[in-house]
N, C-alpha and C positions, 0 to 999 in steps of 0.2 A: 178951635180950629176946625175949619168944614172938613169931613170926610172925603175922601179921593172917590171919584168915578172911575167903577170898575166894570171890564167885561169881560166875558168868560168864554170860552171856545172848546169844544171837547170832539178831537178827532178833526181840526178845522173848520168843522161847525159851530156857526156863534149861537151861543147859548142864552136866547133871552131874560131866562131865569131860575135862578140855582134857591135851594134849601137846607141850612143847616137841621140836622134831626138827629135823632135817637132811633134804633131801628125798634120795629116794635113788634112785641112778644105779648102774647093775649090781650092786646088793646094796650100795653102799658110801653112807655120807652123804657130802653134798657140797654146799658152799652156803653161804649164812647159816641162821641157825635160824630158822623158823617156828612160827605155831599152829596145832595142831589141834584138831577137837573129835571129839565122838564122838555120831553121832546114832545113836537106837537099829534106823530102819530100812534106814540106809545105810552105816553104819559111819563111820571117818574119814577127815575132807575136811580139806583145809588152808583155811585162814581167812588172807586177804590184801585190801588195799584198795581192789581192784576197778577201779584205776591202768589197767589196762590193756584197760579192756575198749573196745567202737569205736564203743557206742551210748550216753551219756549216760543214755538212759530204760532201758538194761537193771537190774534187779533187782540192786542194791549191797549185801552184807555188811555190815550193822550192828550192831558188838561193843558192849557193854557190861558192866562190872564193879561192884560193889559191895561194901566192906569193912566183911565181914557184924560185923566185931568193933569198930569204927568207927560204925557204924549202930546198933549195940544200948545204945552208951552217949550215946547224941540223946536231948534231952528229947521224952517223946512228944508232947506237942505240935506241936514242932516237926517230927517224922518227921510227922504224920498231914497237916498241914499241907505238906511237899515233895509237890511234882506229879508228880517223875519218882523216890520214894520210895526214894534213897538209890543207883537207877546211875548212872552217868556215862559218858558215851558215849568211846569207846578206841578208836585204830587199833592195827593188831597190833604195828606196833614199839611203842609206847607204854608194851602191854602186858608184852611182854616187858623194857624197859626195870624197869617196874612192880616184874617178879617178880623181877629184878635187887637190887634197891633194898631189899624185902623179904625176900631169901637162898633165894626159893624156886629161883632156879637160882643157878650160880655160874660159868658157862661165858661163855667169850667169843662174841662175834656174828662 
């Protein structure tokens, strides 16, 4: 069975390309796997659930996906008529769970 076409969005900006990784400590990975994205004037940041930050009101990472192969077989109607037009809002384990589930990885956490 083909894999679903996915896109990602983080903060309402669509995200042309994300990276599962390992965070890395003296050159080596180590950890659980995370996401990253890839912005075009900063390069890659990790993408987490902002769990730990100390101020409720600070500025919170908000992922979103949408299964663009999924989405294209909606009656239009029905797509023009959803309000938040086919993303769904994700935390990062979620996602990676997601990619799991889909074959797009196949590595343990």
């Amino acid at each position: 069975m083909p894999r679903p076409e996915l896109r990602f969005r983080l903060n309402g900006v669509v995200i042309p390309e994300i990276r599962v990784q390992r965070a890395l400590v003296q050159g080596q990975p180590v950890g659980a796997l995370e996401i990253a994205v890839c912005d075009p004037w900063i390069g890659w940041l990790t993408v987490d659930d902002n769990g730990h930050l100390p101020d409720p009101h600070l500025p919170r990472f908000f992922l979103e996906y949408r299964d663009e192969t999924a989405w294209s077989k909606v009656d239009p109607l029905l797509r023009r008529l959803d309000p938040l037009k086919g993303w769904r809002a994700i935390s990062p384990r979620q996602l990676l769970q997601t990619l799991r589930e889909t074959g797009y990885i196949q590595v343990a956490d």
